[in-house]
N, C-alpha and C positions, 0 to 999 in steps of 0.2 A: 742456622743456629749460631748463636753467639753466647759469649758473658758479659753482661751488661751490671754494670757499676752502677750505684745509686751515688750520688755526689751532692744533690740540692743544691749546685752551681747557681741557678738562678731563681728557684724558688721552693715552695713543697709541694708543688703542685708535680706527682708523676704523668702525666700528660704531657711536659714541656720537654721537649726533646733534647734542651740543653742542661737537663739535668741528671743528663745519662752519659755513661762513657763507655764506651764509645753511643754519642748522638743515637736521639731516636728512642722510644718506648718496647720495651723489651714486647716481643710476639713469641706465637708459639714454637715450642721446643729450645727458646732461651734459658741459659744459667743466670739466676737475678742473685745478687750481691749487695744488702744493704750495708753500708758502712758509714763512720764519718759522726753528726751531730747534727745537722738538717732534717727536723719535723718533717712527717708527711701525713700528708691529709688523707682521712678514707677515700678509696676510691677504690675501683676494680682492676688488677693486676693481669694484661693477660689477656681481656675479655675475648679480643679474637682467636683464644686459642691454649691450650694446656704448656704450660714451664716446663723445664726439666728437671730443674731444684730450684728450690728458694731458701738463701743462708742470711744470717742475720751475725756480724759478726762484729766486735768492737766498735758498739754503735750507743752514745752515751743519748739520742733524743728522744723524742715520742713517734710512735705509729696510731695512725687512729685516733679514736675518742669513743667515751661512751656510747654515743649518739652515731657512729658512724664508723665501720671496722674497716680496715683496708682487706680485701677480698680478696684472694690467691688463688687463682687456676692453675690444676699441678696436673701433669698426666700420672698414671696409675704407677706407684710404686717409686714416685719422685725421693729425691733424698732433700728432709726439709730439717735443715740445723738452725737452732736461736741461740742468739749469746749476747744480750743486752743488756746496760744500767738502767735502761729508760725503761718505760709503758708502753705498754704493744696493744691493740689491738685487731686480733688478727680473726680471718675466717676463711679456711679452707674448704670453702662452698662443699660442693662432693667429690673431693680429692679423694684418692683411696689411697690415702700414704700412713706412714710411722710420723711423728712428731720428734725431735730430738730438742729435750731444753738446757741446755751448760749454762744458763744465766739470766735471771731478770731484776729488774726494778724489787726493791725488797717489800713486802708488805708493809700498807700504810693502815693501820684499823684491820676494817675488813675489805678495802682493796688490795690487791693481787699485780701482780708485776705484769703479767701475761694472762687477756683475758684470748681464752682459744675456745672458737666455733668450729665446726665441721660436722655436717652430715655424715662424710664419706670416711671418717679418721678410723682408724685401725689403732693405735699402739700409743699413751702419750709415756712418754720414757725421761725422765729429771736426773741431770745431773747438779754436780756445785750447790750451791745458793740461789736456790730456785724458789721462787713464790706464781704457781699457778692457778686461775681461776676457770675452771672445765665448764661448759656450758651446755653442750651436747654430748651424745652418746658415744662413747667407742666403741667399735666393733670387738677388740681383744683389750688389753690389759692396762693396766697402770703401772708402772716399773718405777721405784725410786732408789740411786746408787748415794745418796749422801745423807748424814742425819742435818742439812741445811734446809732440806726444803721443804716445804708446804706445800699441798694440794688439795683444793676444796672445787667439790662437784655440786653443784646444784639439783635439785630435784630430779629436773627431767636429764642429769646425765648419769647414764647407767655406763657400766664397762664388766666387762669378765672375772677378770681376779687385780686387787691388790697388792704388790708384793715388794718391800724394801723396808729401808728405814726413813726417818724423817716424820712428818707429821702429814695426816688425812684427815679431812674433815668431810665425809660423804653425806649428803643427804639425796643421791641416789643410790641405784639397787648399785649389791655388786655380787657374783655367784659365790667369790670366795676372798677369805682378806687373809692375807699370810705376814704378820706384822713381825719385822724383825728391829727388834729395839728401839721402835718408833712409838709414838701414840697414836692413834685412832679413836675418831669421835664420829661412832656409825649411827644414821636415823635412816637407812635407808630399810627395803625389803629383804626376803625369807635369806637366809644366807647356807652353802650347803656348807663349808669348814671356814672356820673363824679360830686361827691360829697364832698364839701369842707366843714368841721365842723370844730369848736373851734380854727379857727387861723389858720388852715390849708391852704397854699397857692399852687393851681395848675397850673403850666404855658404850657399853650396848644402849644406847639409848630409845629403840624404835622399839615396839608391838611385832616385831618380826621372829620370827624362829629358827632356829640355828640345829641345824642335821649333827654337826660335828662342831662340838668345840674344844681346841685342843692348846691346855696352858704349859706349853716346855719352857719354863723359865721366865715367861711372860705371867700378865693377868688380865683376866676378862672381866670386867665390870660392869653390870648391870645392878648395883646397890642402889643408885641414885632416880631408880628409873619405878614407877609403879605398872609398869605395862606389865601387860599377859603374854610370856612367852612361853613357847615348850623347847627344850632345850633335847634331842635324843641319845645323841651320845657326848660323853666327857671323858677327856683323857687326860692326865697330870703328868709332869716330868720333871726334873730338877727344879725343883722346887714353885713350880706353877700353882697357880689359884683360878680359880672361880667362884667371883660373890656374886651370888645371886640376886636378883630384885624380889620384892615382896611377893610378885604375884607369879614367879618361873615357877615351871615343874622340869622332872627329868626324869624322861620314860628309861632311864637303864641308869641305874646306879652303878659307878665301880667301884666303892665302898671307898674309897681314898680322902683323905680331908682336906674338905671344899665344905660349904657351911651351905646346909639345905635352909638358913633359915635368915634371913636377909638383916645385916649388917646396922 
């Protein structure tokens, strides 16, 4: 077991053993260390064997490309930190780790700083100035500590619950969105609580149905939307709202003023 320095001494190719420091391609049960401005080209991190952790830290180049992620074999429960200016992409095959992001490349359009794959991911958690682009499913949550960052999931990535501030753009499922002063722009499936606090605003945009929707201070918007939803419970709190779309119902009125009658 070592820590093995990423350097690009000689080239981008990780295969070249002089582009390690200490010499040599990191194996398993290595701590890997990208740092520095030396590109690296996709390729498999690892292949003979599971890392220990994988950190990414004051690293201004590129990882990967659309066409080709760099792959990251991690043993179970690895500690994986990112904190880059550059574009990452990365894929933690079926690692069964947390994700930690402090920093990426800032959204360009509708590119994303850090596109992250993993079968095997549990937890992706944003700090700083963060713009990520989720492609697969998480096992548990979505955590965001900054109103900098952005996170947008694709179809097929589903996760647990929602909860911070910053900006989501989900168009997979998620069980529960706890939106704290953020926005949220959800097309995904059924949702059980959709919770808008401190100025937080969530725009419902899917055919999906919400168990519990709860505006403390926050709003839930569904005006824009012509989908069929049923909405069952609603709860209002310092001065929360829910607009509804033309076509909601809501099996349990609590007689509070929210507009049953679409915007």
């Amino acid at each position: 077991m070592a820590i093995k320095i990423w350097t690009g001494a000689t080239s981008s190719d990780l295969t070249v053993s002089t582009n390690w420091s200490p010499a040599n391609q990191p194996t398993a049960g290595d701590d890997v260390i990208i740092t520095g401005n030396v590109g690296i080209t996709g390729a498999v991190l690892s292949a003979s064997g599971n890392l220990a952790s994988f950190t990414i830290r004051d690293y201004t180049g590129a990882i990967g490309s659309e066409s080709a992620d760099l792959i990251v074999d991690l043993a179970t429960s690895s500690l994986v930190n990112i904190d880059t200016s550059g574009k990452a992409y990365l894929d933690f095959n079926a690692s069964d780790v947390d994700v930690n992001v402090f920093g990426t490349q800032a959204a360009q359009g509708s590119a994303r700083g850090l596109h992250l794959k993993g079968a095997g991911l549990n937890s992706l958690n944003a700090f700083n100035s963060s713009s990520v682009l989720l492609l697969e499913t998480l096992d548990d949550d979505i955590n965001t500590y900054s109103s900098s960052v952005t996170i947008t999931t694709t179809a097929g990535a589903d996760a647990a619950d929602f909860s911070g501030p910053g900006r989501l753009i989900a168009y997979g499922d998620l069980t529960n969105i706890f939106a704290n002063g953020s926005q949220v722009d959800y097309y995904g499936g059924a949702v059980t609580t959709m919770q808008a606090d401190n100025g937080a605003i969530i725009y419902h945009w899917s055919g999906s149905n919400v168990t519990n929707a709860n505006a403390y201070g926050g709003t839930i918007d569904g005006s824009a939307s012509n989908e069929t939803v049923t909405v069952t419970n609603t709860n209002l709190n310092g001065g929360g709202r829910v607009l509804p779309g033309r076509n909601w119902t809501f099996t349990n009125d609590p007689g509070q003023p929210y507009s049953l009658v679409a915007i």
